[in-house]
N, C-alpha and C positions, 0 to 999 in steps of 0.2 A: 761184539766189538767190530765194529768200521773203521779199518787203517785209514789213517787221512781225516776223520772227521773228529769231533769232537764226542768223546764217551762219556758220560758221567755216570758212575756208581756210586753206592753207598760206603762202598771201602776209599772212594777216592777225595768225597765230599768235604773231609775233614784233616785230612792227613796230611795235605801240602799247601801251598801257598795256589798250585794251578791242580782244581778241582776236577779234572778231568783225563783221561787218558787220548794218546794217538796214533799208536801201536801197540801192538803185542806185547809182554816185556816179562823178564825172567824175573831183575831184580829191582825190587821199590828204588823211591829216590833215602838216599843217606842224609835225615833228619837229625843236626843237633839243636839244642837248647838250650843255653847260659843266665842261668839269673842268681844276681848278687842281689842284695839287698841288707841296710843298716835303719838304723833309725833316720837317717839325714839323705844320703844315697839309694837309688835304684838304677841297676844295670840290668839289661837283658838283651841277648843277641840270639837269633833264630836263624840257623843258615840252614838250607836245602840245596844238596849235591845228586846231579843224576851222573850215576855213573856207565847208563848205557849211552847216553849222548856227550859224555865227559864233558859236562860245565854245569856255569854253579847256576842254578833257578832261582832263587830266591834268596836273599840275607836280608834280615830289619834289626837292627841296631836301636837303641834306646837309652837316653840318660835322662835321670834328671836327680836333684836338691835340690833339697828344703834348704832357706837361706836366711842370714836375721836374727838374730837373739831367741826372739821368740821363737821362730820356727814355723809361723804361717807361712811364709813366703814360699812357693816351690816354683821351681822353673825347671823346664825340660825339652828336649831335643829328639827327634831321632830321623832316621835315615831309613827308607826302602827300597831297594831294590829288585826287580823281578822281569826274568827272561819267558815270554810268550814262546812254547813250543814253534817251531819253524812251518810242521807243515800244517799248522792250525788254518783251517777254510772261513771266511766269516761266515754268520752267520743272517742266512737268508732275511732280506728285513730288515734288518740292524744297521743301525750306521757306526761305521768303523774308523778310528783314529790315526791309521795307519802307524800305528810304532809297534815291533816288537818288543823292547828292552822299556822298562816302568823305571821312573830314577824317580822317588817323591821323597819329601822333606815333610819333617813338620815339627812346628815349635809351639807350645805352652805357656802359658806363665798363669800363676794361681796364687791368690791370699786367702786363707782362712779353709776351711773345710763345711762339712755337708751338716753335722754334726756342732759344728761352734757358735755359741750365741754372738747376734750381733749379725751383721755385712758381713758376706765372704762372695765370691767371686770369680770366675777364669776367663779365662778365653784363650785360643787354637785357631793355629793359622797352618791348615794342608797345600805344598805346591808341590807341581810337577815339574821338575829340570828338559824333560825333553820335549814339553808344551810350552813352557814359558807362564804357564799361566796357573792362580792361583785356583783349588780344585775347592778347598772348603773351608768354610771360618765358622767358628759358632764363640759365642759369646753366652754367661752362664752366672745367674745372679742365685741367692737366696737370703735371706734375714730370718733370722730364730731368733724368736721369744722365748721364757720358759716351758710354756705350751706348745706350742705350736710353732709353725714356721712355713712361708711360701718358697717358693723357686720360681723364675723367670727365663726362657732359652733361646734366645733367636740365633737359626741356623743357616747358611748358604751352602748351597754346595753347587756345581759346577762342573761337569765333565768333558767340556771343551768349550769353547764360544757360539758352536753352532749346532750342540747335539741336545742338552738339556742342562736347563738352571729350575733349581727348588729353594724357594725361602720356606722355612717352615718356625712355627713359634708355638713355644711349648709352656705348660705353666705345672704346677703341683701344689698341695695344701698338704701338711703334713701335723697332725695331730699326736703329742707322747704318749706312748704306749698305745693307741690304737691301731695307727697307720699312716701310708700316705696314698691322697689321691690324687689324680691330673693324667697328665700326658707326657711327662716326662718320666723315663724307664730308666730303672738303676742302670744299666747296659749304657743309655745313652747319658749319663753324665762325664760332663768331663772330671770331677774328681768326688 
């Protein structure tokens, strides 16, 4: 461990929202985790408390409904916040955005599911409140037959205006009961 620099371990990589250590420290950070969920409603809030530097690191917030008779419709929302350790160094190389404090938004709206014969559909739109600037959008088709069914995904993302932009476009073939093939990873769907 290098006070001042950025540590990452395997106990740290997974455990908080900032994957790395930059001091010493007797006690973790005070993780909770909140999830509701109904047939119609999902709620979940994730907050992270350090209490050797007494303030809050991380909270993300998340809603959404399904809306419509039917119940294809979902629309969802949530909120992230997250505090960059102070005495963090950048990192050699790297081009840096100057902010401490992460304030990012991001809204949803989805018909039909992955699984539902016919056109189904989403799209998600990620910004950042202390850049001004929108970080990622992806957009998210597929159509099912009895048999089978494809998927379509084109993605932006954006981590400032002058550091890096990626379109990237994904597709998949999806055959019943055998499998699905392509480029697009259950991870990366949006629903």
């Amino acid at each position: 461990m290098v006070p001042g620099q950025r540590n990452v371990f395997d106990s740290t990589v997974d455990f908080t929202g900032i994957a790395f250590l930059t001091v010493p420290r007797r006690f973790s950070p005070i993780i909770s985790r909140l999830r509701v969920q109904d047939l119609k409603t999902d709620l979940s809030w994730a907050l992270d408390y350090d209490p050797v530097l007494h303030q809050l690191n991380a909270s993300t917030l998340f809603l959404g409904r399904r809306v419509g008779a039917s119940g294809k419709w979902y629309v969802a929302g949530g909120q992230t916040y997250m505090r960059e350790p102070a005495e963090t160094t950048p990192i050699a190389g790297q081009p840096t955005l100057g902010l401490s404090v992460y304030n990012q938004y991001r809204v949803q709206v989805q018909y039909g599911n992955v699984a539902l014969r016919g056109l189904s559909g989403a799209v998600a739109v990620a910004a950042d409140a202390g850049l001004s600037y929108v970080q990622a959008a992806t957009v998210q088709s597929n159509y099912n037959w009895d048999c089978c069914g494809v998927a379509f995904e084109y993605s932006r993302s954006a981590f400032a205006p002058t550091i890096s932009r990626e379109n990237s476009y994904r597709f998949s073939f999806s055959l019943s009961n055998v499998g699905t093939f392509g480029t697009i990873r259950r991870l990366q769907r949006l629903y």
